[in-house]
C-alpha positions in Angstrom: 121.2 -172.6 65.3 118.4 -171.4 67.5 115.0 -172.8 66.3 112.3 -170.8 64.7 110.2 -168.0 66.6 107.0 -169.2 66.2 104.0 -166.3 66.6 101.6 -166.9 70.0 97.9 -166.1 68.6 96.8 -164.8 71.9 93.5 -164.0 70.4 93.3 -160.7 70.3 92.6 -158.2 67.5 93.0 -155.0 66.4 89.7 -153.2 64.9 92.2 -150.4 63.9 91.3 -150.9 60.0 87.4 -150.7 60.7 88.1 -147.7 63.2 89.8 -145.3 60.3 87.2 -146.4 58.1 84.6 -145.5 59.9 86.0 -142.3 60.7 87.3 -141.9 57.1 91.1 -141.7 58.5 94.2 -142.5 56.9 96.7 -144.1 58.8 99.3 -141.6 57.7 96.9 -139.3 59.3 96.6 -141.2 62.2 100.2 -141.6 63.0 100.5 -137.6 62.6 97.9 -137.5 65.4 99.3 -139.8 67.9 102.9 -139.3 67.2 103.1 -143.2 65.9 105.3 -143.9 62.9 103.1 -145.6 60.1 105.3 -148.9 60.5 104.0 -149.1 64.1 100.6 -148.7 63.2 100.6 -151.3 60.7 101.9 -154.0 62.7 99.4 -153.3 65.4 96.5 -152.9 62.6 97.5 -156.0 61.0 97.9 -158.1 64.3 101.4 -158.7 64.6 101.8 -156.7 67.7 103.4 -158.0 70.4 102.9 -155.1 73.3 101.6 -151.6 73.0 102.1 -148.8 75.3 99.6 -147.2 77.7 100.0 -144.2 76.5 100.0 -145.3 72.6 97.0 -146.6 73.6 95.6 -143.7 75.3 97.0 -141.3 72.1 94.4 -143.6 69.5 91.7 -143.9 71.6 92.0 -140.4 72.0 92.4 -139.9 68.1 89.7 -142.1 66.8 87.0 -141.1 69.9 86.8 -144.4 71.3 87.3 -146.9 73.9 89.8 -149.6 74.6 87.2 -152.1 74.1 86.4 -150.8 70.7 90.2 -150.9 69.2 91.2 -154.2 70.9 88.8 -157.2 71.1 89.5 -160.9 72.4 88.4 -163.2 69.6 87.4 -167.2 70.8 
């Protein structure tokens, strides 16, 4: 039996929630944007993300007018 995965916190977070409310998005409406199925979205909003693609990335910032730095932040 192979022993349990256990979550690295690598301390950093997704603003995604405070994003689309400040913008008064959905993210239904954001995943028709960037071409990201809800699912996706939420685990990256919620912080369970492992990776995210460039050009994911690239597709929100795009979406929600913003910068990198403004989606993902390092946390202490």
């Amino acid at each position: 039996m192979a022993p349990a995965e256990v979550e690295e916190d690598t301390g950093i977070h997704c603003r995604l929630d405070d994003l689309l409310a400040a913008r008064g998005l959905t993210l239904t409406r954001l995943s028709e944007l960037v071409g990201v199925s809800v699912v996706n979205l939420s685990i990256l909003k919620n912080d369970r993300a492992r990776a995210i693609r460039f050009s994911t990335l690239r597709a929100i910032c795009r979406a929600l007018e913003c910068e990198v730095g403004d989606l993902l932040v390092v946390e202490p």
